[in-house]
N, C-alpha and C positions, 0 to 999 in steps of 0.2 A: 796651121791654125794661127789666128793672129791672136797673141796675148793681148789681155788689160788690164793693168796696173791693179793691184790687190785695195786702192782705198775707194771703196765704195759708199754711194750713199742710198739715198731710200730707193725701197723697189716695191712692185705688187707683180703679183704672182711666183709663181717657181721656174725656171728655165727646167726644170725636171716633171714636169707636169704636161699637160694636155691643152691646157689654156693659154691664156695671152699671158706675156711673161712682159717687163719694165723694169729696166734697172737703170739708175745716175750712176756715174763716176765722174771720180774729181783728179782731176789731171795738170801738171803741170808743162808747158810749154814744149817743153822737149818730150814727155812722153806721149802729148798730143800728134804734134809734127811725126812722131814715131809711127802713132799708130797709121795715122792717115797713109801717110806714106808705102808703109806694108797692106792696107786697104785699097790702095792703088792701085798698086802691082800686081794683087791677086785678079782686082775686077779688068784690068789690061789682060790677061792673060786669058780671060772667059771661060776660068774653073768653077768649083764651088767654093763659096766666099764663109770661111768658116772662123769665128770668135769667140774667145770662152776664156775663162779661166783656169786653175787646179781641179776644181771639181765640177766644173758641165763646161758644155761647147753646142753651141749653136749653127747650124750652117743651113747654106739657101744657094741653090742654083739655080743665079737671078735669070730672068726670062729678060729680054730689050723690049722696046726702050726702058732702061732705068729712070726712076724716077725720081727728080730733084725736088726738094721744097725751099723756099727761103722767104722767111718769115720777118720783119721787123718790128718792134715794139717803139714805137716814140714815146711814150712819156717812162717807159725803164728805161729809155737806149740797149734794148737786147736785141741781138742779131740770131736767129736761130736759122739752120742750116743742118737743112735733113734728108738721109737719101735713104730709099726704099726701093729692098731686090725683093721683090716676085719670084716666088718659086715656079722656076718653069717646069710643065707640068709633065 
């Protein structure tokens, strides 16, 4: 399982529920580079890609092609950069 850093910020729904689940976290540099890193490895390896906490975990056995998003905002200057596993079925 790959951990994430315990400071969290707003979310909707519950990862313990049945519905769509959201949650931010606020990471700094290294615990970023961290995660990605261990998120790497797992999806190189073509297991199930599992993430959570203390108290829930999440996991998906992405189906291919994965799918990248990347997003740019000009007048925030935000770069958003977002990947999406498909549960294969």
């Amino acid at each position: 399982m790959i951990n994430i850093p315990e400071r969290a910020g707003k979310a909707n729904g519950s990862p313990n529920g049945h519905a769509e689940f959201e949650q931010e976290f606020q990471l700094n540099r290294v615990e970023t580079a961290n995660f990605l890193w261990d998120l790497a490895e797992v999806v190189e390896q073509g297991t199930i890609v599992s993430v959570g906490r203390d108290n829930w975990t999440l996991s998906a056995n992405p189906l291919e092609p994965l799918k990248l998003e990347i997003q740019f905002k000009f007048q925030k200057k935000e770069l958003e950069i977002q990947l999406k596993l498909k549960e294969n079925p």
